[in-house]
C-alpha positions as CSV (number, residue, x, y, z in Angstrom):
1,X,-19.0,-77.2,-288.3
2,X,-20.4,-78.4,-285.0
3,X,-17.1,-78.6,-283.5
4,X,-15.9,-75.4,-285.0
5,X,-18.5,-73.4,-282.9
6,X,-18.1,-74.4,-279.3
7,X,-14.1,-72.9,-280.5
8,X,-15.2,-70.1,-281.8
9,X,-17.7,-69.3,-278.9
10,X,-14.6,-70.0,-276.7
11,X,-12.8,-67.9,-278.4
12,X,-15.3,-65.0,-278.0
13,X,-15.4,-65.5,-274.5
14,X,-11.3,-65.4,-274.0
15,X,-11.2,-62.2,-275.9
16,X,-13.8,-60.7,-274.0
17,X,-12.5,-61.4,-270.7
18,X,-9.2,-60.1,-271.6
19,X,-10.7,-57.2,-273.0
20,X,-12.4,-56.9,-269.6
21,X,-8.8,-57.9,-267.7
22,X,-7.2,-55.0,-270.0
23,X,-9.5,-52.0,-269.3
24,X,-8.9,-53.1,-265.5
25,X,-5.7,-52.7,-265.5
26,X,-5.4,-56.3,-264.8
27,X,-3.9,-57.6,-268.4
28,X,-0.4,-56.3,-267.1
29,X,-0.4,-58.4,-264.1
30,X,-0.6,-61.7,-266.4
31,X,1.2,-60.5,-268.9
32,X,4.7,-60.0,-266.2
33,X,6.0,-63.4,-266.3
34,X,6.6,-62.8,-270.8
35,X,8.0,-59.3,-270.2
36,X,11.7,-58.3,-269.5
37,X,11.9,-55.1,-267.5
38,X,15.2,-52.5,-269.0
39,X,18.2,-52.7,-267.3
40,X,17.8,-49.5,-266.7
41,X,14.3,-50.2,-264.5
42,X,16.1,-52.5,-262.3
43,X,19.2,-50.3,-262.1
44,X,17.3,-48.1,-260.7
45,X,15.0,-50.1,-258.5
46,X,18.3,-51.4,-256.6
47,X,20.1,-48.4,-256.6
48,X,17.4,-46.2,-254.7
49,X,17.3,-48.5,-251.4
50,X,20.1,-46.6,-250.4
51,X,20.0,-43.7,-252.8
52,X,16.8,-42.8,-251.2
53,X,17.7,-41.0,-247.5
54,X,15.9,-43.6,-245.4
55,X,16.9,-41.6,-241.8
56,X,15.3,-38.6,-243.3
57,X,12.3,-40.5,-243.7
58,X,12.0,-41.9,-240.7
59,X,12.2,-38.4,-239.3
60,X,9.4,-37.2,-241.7
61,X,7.5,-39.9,-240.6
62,X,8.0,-39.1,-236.3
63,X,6.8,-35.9,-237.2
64,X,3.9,-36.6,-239.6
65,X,0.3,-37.4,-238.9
66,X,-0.3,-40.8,-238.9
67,X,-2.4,-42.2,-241.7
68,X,-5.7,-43.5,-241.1
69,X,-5.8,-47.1,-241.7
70,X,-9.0,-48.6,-243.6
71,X,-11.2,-50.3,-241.2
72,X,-10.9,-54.0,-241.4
73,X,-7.4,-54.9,-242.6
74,X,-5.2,-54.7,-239.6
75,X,-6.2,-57.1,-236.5
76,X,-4.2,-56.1,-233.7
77,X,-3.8,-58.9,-231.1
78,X,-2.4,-58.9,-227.2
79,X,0.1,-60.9,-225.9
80,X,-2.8,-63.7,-225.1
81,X,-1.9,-64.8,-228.5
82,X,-5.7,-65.5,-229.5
83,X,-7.0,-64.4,-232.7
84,X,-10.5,-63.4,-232.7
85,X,-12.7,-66.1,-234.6
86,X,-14.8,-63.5,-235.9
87,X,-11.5,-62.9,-238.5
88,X,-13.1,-64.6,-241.2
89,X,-10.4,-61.7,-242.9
90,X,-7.3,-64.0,-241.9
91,X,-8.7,-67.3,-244.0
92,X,-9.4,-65.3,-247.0
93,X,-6.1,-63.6,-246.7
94,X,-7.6,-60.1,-246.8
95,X,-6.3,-58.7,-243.6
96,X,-2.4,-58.3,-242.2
97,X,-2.1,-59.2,-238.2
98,X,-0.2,-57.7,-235.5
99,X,0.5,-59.3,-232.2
100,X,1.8,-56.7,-229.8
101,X,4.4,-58.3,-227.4
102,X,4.4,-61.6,-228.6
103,X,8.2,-62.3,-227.4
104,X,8.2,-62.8,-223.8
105,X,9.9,-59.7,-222.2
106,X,13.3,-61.4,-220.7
107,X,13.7,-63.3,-224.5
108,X,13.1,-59.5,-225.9
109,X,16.1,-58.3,-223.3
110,X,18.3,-60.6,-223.9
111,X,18.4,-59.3,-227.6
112,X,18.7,-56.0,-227.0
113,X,22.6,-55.9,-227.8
114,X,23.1,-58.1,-231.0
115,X,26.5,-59.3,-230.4
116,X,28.8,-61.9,-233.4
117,X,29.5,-64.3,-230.5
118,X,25.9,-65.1,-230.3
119,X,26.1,-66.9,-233.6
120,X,28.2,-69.6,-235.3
121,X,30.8,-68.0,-237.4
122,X,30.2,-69.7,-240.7
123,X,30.1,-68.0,-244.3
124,X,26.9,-66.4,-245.6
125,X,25.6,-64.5,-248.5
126,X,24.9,-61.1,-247.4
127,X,23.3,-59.1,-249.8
128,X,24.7,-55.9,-251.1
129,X,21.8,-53.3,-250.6
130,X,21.6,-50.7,-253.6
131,X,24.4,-53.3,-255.3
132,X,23.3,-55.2,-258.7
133,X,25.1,-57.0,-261.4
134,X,24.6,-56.8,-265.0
135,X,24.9,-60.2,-267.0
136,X,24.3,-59.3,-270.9
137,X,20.4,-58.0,-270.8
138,X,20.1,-59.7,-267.0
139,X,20.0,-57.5,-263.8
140,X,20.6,-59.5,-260.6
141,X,21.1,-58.5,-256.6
142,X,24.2,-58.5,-255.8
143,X,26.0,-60.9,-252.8
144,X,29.6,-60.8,-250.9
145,X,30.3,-64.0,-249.1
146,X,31.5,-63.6,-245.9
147,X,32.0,-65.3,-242.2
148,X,29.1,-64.1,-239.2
149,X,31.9,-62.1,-237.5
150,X,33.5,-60.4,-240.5
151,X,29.6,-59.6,-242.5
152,X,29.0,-57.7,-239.0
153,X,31.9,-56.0,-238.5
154,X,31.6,-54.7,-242.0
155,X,28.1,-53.6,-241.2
156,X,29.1,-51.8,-238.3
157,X,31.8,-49.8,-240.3
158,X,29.0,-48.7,-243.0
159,X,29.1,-50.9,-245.5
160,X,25.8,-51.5,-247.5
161,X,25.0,-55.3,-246.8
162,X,22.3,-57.5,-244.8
163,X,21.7,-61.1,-243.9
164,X,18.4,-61.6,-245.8
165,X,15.6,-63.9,-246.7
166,X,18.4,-66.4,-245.5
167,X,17.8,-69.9,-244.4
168,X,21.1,-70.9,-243.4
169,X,21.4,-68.7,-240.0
170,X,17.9,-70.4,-238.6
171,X,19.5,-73.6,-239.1
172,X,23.0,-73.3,-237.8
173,X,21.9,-71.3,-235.0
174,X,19.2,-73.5,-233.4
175,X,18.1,-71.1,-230.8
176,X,16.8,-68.9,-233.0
177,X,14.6,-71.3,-235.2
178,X,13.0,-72.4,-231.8
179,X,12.3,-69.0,-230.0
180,X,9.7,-68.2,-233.1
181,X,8.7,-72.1,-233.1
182,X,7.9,-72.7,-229.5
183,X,6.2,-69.7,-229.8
184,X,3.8,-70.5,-232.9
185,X,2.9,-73.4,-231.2
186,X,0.6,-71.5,-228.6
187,X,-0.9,-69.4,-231.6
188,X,-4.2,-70.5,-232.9
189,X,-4.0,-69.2,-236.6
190,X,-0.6,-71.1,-236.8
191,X,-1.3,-74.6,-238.7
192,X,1.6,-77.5,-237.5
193,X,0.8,-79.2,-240.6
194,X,2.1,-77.0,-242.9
195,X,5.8,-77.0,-244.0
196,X,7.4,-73.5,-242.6
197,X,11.1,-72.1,-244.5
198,X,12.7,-70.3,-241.5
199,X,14.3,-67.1,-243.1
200,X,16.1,-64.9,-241.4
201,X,17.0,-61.1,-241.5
202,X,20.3,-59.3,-239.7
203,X,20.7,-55.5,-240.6
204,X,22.7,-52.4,-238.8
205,X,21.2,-49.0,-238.3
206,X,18.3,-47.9,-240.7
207,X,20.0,-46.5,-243.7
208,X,18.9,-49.5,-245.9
209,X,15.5,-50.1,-247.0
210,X,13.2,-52.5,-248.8
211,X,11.4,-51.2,-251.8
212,X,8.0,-52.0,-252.9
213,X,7.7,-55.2,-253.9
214,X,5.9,-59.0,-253.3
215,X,6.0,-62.5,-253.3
216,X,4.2,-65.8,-253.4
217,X,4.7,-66.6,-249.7
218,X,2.8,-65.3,-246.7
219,X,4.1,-66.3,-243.2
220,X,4.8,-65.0,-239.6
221,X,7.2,-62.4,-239.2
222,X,8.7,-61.9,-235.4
223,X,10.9,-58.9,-234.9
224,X,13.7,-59.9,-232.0
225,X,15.9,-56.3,-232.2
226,X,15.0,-53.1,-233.2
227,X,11.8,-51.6,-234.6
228,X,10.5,-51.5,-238.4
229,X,8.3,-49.3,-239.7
230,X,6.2,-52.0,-242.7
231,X,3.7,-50.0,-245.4
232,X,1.3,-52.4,-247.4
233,X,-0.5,-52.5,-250.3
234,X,-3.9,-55.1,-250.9
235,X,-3.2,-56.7,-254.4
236,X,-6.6,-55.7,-255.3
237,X,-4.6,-52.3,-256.4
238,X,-1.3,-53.7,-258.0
239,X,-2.5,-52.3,-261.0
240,X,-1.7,-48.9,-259.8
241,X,1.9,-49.8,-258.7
242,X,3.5,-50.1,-262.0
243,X,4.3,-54.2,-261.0
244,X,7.3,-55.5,-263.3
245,X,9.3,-59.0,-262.9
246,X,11.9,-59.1,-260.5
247,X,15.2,-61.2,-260.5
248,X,13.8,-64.0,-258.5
249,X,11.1,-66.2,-259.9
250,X,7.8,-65.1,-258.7
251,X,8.5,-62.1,-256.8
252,X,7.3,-58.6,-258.5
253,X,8.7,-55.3,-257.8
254,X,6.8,-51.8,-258.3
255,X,8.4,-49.3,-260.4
256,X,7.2,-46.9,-257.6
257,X,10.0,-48.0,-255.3
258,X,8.2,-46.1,-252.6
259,X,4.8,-45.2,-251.6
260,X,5.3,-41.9,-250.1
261,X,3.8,-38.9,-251.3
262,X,1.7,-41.3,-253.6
263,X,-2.3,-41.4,-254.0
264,X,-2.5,-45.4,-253.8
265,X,-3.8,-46.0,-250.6
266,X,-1.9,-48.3,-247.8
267,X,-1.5,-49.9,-244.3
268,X,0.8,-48.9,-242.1
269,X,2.4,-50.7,-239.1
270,X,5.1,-50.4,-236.8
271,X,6.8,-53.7,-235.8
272,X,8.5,-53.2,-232.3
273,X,11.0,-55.6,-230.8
274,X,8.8,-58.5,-229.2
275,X,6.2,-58.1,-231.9
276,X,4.8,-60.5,-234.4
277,X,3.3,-59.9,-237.7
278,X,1.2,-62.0,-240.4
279,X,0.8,-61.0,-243.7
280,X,-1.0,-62.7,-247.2
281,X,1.0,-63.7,-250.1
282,X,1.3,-61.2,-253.1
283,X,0.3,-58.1,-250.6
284,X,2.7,-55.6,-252.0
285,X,5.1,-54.2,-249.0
286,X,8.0,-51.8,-248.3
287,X,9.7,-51.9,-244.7
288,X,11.8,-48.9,-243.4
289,X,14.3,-50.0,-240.1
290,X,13.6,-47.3,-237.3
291,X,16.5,-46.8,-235.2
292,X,19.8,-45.4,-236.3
293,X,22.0,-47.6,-234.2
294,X,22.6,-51.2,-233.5
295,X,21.6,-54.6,-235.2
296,X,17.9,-55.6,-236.1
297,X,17.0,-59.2,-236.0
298,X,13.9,-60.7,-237.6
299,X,13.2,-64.4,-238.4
300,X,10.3,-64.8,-240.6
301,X,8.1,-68.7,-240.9
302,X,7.0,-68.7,-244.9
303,X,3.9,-70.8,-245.3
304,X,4.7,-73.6,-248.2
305,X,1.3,-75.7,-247.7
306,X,0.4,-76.6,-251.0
307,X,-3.2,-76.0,-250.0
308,X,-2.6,-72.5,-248.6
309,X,-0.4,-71.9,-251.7
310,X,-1.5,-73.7,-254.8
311,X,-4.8,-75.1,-253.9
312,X,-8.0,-75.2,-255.4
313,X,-9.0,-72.9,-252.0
314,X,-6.0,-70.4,-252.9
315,X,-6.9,-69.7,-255.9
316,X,-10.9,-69.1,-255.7
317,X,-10.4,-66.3,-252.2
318,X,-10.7,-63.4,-254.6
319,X,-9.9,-62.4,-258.1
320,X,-6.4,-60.2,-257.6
321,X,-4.9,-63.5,-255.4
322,X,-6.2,-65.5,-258.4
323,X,-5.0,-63.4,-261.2
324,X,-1.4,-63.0,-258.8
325,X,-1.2,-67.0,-258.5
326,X,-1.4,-66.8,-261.9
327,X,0.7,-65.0,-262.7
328,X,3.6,-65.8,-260.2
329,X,3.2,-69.7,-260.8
330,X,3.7,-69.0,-265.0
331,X,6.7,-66.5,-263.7
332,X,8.2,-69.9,-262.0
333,X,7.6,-72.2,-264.5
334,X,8.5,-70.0,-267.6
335,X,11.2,-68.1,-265.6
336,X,13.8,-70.8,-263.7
337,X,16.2,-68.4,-262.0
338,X,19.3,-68.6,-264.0
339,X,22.1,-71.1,-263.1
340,X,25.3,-67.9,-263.2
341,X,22.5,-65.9,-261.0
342,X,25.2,-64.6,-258.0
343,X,23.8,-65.7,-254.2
344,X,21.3,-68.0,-253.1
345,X,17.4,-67.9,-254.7
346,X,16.5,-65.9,-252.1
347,X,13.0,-67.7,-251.8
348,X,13.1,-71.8,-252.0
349,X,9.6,-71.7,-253.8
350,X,8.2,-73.2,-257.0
351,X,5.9,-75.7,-257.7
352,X,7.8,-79.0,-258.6
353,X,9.4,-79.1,-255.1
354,X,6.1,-78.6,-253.5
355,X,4.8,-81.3,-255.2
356,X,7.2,-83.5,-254.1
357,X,7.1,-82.3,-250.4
358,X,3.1,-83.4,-250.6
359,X,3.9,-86.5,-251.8
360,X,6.4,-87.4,-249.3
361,X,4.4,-86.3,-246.4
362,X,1.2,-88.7,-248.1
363,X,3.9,-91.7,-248.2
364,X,4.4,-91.0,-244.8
365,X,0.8,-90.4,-243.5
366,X,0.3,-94.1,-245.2
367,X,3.3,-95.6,-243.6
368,X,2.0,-94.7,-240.1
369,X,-1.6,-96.0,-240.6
370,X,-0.2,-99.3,-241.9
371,X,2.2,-99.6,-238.6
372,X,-1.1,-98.0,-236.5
373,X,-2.9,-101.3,-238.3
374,X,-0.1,-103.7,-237.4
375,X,-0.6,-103.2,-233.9
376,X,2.9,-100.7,-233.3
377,X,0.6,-97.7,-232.3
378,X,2.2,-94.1,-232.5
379,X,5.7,-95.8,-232.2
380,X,8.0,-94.9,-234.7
381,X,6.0,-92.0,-235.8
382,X,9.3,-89.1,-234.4
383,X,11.0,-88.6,-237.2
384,X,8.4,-89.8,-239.9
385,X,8.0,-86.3,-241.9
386,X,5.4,-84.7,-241.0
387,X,6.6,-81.5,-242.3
388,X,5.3,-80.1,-239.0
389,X,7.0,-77.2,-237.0
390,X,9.5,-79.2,-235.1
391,X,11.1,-80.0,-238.9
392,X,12.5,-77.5,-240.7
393,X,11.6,-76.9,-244.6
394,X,13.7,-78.5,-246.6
395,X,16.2,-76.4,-248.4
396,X,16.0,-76.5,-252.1
């Protein structure tokens, strides 16, 4: 009996607080990872990146008055790089960041006609915008493999495909993993300890769009070419986005697609070439490319400190980022992205890998104090695995 009461009080307590998590809204959110959206509800989330005229909205957009963004969650930096260290909004991941002209000018020049020769012509996986295969009761994004050159020229003649969330590019082209890199390294809200994934993004014209949607990695964004017009969403209102699971493990999409004409409100930022943006895991975003000609270049640093993104401090900054951590670790765990899946996972994120990356970067702390104790000093420590912004994130 005594033991059957503490269970029964525990019990109580469960059911209350989801009772409390249902009438909020919230109950759907940790529910995602157990529910399979209809093929139909993915069909139609793919098919209206391009199905939805994303010129025309651009030029809606020139000739609209600007929303009114709520006080406090966009910091807006200068080129001195410095953010204010009265931003207690940036620790608790509350708050997206801007740095206006982050890319010196000449580097911003340079890019201003994206040309193939400018990259190693190996084979990619570009990703077929508004494109999806159907595998049984499985919906997946669909991928063409093609060479640099060849993806580009195909872009330029129309076709619906991008280089994105790719890894490969940022690797293979080392140029462009150091511009953002050198860069970071002057910026005080960047932390060198953390492991970064360099992912990179290579689209033509605006006619393709990303739909609502987020993910369990927050990072720096630094737009090289071209402008984009980003629209966010703080995950204390996914609730009222309609979230569902998307084909990659912990990564949600809205069933809204877009947030135009909608009542939920949002944050909205331009991107210009040269200019640098920050933004928290599991805030929801759409992003709309601005001009109708030439290619736009981004390369994007993902965060994947186990700290920042699975520890104790991650979890306790508020109760959406809690009940989203939640949700999107059980969506990785539960939900391994299927072997058959067509393309790359297009986020290198889940939590067994980011164990192991903690433990090798603890083997190695250990294995320089030992030498440090020996009498070696600091020699021998290049190359020891720091997982600090010289090394890139290794791809799994």
């Amino acid at each position: 009996m005594g033991v059957l009461r503490p269970a029964a009080v525990g019990a109580a307590l469960c059911g209350v607080l989801y009772g409390g998590l249902e009438r909020a809204g919230w109950a759907q959110v940790v529910r995602i990872p157990f529910t399979t959206p209809s093929t139909a509800t993915m069909l139609h989330f793919f098919d209206r990146q391009v199905n939805i005229d994303n010129d025309a909205f651009i030029e809606r957009w020139r000739g609209a008055e600007r929303p009114v963004n709520a006080p406090g969650l966009l910091i807006t930096v200068d080129a001195d790089h410095a953010l204010p260290a009265d931003a207690t909004c940036f620790a608790k991941r509350d708050c997206v960041v801007l740095w206006k002209g982050f890319v010196p000018p000449e580097i911003v020049e340079n890019l201003t006609r994206i040309e193939p020769r400018m990259f190693k012509d190996s084979n990619y996986s570009f990703m077929r915008i508004g494109g999806a295969e159907v595998k049984g009761d499985r919906v997946f994004r669909s991928f063409a493999t093609h060479g640099m050159r060849e993806g580009m020229r195909r872009m330029i003649a129309g076709e619906n495909i991008q280089l994105g969330f790719d890894v490969k590019m940022a690797d293979e082209n080392p140029w462009l993993k150091n511009i953002g890199l050198e860069l970071l390294a002057k910026v005080n809200a960047f932390d060198s300890s953390v492991m970064y994934l360099a992912q990179s993004f290579l689209y033509h014209g605006n006619q393709q769009q990303a739909n609502l949607h987020n993910d369990p990695l927050s990072g720096f964004s630094i737009q090289l070419a071209n402008s984009k017009l980003w629209r966010f969403v703080n995950p204390r209102h996914t609730p009222r986005v309609r979230p569902f699971r998307g084909d990659n493990p912990g990564v949600f999409y809205s069933d809204l697609c877009f947030l135009e004409n909608g009542t939920i409100p949002f944050l909205e930022v331009l991107v210009e070439p040269g200019d640098m943006i920050f933004f928290p895991e599991h805030w929801w975003h759409e992003v709309h490319p601005v001009e109708r000609t030439g290619f736009g270049m981004t390369v994007a640093y993902r965060e994947l400190g186990f700290s920042k993104l699975l520890g104790p401090s991650a979890f306790l900054s508020s109760l959406p980022i809690f009940l989203h951590k939640v949700a999107a670790l059980t969506d990785m765990i539960v939900n391994k992205r299927a072997a058959d899946a067509p393309g790359k996972p297009l986020n290198r994120m889940s939590p067994a890998p980011l164990l192991r990356a903690r433990r090798r970067r603890a083997r190695a702390r250990r294995r320089r104090a030992a030498h440090a104790l020996a009498g070696h000093g600091d020699r021998g420590r290049e190359g020891a695995g720091t997982g600090g912004p010289t090394k890139a994130a290794p791809e799994y």
